[in-house]
C-alpha positions as CSV (number, residue, x, y, z in Angstrom):
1,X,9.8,-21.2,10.9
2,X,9.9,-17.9,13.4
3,X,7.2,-18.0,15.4
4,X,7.7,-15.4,17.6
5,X,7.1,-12.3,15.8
6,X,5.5,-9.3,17.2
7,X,2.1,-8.2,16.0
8,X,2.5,-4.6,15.3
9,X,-0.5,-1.9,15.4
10,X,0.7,1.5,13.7
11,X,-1.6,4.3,15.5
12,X,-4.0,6.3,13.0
13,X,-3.1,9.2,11.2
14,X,-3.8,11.9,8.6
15,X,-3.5,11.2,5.2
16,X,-3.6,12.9,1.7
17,X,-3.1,11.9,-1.7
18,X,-2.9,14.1,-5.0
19,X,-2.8,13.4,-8.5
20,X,-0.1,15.0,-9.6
21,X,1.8,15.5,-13.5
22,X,5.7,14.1,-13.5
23,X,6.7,17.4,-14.4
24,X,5.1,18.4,-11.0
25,X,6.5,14.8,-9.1
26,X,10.1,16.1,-10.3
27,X,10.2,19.3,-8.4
28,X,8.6,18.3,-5.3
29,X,11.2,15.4,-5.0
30,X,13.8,18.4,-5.4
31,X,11.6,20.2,-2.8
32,X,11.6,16.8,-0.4
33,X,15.3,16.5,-0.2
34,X,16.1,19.7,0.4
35,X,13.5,20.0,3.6
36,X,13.1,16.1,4.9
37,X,15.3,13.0,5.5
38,X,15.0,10.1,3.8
39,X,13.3,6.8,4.7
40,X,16.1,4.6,6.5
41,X,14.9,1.9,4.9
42,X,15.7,3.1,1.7
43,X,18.1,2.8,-0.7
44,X,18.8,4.5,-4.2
45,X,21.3,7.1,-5.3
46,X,19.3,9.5,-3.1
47,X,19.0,7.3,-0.2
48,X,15.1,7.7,-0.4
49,X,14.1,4.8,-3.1
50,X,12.6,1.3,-2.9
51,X,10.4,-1.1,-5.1
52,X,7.0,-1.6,-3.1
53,X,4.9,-5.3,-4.7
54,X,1.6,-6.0,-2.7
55,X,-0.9,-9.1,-3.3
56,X,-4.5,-7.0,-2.6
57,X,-7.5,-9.6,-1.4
58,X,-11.0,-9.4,-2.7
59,X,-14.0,-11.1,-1.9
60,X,-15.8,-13.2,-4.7
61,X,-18.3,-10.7,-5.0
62,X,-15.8,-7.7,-5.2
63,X,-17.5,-6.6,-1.2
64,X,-13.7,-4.5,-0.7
65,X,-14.2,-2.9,-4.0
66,X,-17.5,-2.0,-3.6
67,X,-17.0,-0.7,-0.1
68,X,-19.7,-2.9,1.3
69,X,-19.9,-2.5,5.0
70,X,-17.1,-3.2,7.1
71,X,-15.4,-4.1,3.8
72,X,-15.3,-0.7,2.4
73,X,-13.4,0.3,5.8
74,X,-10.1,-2.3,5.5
75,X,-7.9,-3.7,2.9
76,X,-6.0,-7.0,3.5
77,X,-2.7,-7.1,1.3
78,X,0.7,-8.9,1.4
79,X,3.1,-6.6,0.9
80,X,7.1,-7.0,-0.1
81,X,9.2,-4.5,-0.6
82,X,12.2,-4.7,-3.2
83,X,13.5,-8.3,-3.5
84,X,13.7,-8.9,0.7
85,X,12.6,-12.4,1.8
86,X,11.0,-10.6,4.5
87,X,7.0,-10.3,4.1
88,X,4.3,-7.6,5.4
89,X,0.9,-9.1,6.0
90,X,-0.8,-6.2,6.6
91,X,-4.2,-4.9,7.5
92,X,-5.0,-1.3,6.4
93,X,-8.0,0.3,7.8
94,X,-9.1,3.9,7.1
95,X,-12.3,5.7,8.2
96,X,-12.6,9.5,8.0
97,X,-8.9,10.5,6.1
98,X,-7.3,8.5,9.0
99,X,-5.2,5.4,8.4
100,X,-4.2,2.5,11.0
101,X,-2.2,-0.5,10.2
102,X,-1.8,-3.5,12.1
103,X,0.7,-5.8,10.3
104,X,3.2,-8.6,11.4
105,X,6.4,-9.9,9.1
106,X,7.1,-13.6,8.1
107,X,9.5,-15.0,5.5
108,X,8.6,-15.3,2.0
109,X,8.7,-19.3,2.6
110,X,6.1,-19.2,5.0
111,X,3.2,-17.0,2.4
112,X,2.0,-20.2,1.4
113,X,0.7,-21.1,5.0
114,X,-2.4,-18.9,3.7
115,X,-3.4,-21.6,1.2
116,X,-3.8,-23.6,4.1
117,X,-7.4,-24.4,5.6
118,X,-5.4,-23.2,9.3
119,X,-2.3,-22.1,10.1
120,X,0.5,-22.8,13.2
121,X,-0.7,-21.4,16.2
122,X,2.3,-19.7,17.1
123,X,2.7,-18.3,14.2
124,X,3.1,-14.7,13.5
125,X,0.4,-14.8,10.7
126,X,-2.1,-16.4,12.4
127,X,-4.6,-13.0,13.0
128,X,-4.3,-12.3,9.5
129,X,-4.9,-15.8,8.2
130,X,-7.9,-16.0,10.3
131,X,-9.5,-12.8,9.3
132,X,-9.1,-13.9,5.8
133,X,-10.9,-16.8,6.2
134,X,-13.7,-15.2,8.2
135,X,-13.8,-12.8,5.6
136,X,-13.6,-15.3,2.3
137,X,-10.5,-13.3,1.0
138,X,-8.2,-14.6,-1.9
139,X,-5.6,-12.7,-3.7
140,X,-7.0,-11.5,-7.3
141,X,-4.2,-9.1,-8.2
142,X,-0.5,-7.6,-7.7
143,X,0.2,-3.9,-8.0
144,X,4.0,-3.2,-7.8
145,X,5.1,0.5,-8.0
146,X,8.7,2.9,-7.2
147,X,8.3,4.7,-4.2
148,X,10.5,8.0,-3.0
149,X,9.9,7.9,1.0
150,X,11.0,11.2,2.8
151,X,10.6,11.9,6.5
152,X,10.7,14.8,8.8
153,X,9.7,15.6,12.6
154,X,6.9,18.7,13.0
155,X,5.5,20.1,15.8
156,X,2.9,17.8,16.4
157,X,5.2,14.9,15.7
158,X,6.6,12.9,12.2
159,X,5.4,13.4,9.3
160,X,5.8,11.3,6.2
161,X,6.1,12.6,2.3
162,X,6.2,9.9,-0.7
163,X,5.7,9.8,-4.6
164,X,4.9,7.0,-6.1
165,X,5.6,6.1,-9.9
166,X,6.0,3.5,-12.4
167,X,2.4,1.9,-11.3
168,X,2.0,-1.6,-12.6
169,X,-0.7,-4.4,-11.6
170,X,-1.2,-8.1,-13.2
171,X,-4.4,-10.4,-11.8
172,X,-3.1,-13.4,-9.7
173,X,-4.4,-16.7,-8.5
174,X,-2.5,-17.0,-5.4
175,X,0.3,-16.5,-3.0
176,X,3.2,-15.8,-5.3
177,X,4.4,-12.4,-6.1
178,X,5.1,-12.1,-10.0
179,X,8.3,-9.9,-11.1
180,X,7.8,-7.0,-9.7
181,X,8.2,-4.6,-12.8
182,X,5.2,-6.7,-14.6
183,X,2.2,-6.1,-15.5
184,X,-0.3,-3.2,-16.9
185,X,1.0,0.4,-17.0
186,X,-1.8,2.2,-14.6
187,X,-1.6,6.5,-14.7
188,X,1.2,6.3,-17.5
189,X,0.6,9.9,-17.3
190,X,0.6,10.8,-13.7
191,X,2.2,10.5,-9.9
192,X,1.1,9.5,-6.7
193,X,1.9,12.1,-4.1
194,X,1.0,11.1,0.0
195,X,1.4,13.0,2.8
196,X,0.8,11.6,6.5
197,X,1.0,13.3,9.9
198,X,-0.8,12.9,13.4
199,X,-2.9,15.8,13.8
200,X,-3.6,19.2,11.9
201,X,-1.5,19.4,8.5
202,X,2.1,20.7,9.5
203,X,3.2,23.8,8.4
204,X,5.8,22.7,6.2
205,X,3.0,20.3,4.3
206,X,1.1,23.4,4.1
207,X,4.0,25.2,2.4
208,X,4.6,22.3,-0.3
209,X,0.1,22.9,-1.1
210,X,0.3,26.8,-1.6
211,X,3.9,26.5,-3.5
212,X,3.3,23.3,-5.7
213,X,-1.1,24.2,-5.8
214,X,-1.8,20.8,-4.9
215,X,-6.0,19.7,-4.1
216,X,-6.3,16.4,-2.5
217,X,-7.8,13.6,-5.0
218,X,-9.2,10.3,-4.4
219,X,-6.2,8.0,-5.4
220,X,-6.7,4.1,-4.8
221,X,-4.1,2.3,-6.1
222,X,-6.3,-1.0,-6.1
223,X,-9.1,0.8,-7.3
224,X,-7.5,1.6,-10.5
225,X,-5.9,-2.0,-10.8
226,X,-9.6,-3.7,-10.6
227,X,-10.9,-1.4,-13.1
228,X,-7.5,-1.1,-15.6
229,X,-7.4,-5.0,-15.2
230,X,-11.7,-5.5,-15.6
231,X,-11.2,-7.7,-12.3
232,X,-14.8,-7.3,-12.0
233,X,-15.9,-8.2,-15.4
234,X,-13.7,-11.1,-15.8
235,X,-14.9,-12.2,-12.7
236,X,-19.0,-12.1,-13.3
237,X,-18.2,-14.0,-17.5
238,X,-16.6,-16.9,-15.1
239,X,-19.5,-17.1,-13.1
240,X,-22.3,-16.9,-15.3
């Protein structure tokens, strides 16, 4: 078991999310390639492509869905992208349009240390394991989607471009990710489209609004699964 990884803390940025038609998603794509690199950590015909599955924690009472408190502020997910054995346990927090991460990787093998009551404590998921325990978080569902990832440097530093398509969610019960293609269609009729910089919106992002008329929209892909999947509602009939 590695026990040596590196906690990593991704500095806050700007983000932005539209709603956008597949007709629309198509062009910009087009648009993408033709002004910003892909994500080296891609793959695909273009380069630019992966398969993005993430476990989303809830509370019993639904407190992250709700956004009660502090729990309206983070999400705690376990991310994987594509088939790799290599695991993202990831905390997302977001106040004010800005996004932070802090996140550290661990092999698939090792998810199921956050069944336990404790973990290792060497072990890279340690922080995460304990703030899901102080928090009474448990996985409830899996939202799998195909992401194009495209990358470019502006003046105020790199900015980031992806759409996301083909959104799918399933409930879960624990630690295990299901196939990744599974579960129920969410937006059948509509793309994800996110933009992140540092500071003000880059010129070139401000090009792609005017060309394409985008207007920002809230977007959450885990608030769509709760609702598509009636998390909720299922939960409260097994309580009362």
């Amino acid at each position: 078991m590695p026990l040596t990884e590196i906690r990593e803390s991704r500095a806050f940025v700007q983000e932005m999310k539209f709603l956008i038609a597949p007709g629309c998603a198509a062009a910009i794509r087009e648009w993408a390639r033709a002004k910003m690199s892909p994500d080296p950590n891609a793959g695909g015909a273009a380069g630019d492509e992966y398969r993005v599955t993430s476990l989303y924690l809830e509370t019993g009472d639904f407190a992250v869905y709700e956004r009660r408190g502090s729990y309206g502020r983070s999400k705690y997910r376990v991310r994987r992208y594509g088939e790799n054995d290599r695991i993202f346990l990831e905390r997302k927090l977001k106040t004010n349009n800005r996004v932070g991460k802090m996140r550290s990787i661990v092999g698939l093998d090792e998810v199921a240390l956050l069944d336990r009551e404790s973990s290792p404590k060497r072990w890279a998921g340690r922080w995460f394991h304990e703030r899901i325990e102080a928090r009474e978080l448990r996985p409830v569902c899996q939202i799998s989607y195909s992401r194009m990832a495209r990358l470019a440097l502006s003046e105020s530093g790199p900015i980031r471009l992806t759409v996301d398509q083909d959104l799918r969610a399933l409930p879960v019960s624990g630690y295990r990710f299901g196939e990744a293609g599974a579960g129920a269609v969410l937006l059948p009729e509509q793309r994800i489209l996110e933009i992140k910089y540092k500071l003000e919106i880059p010129g070139l992002f401000k090009e792609l609004m005017q060309q394409f008329d985008l207007r920002p929209a809230a977007s959450s892909k885990y608030r769509m699964a709760v609702e598509g999947l009636e998390l909720k509602k299922e939960a409260l009939c097994l309580r009362s």
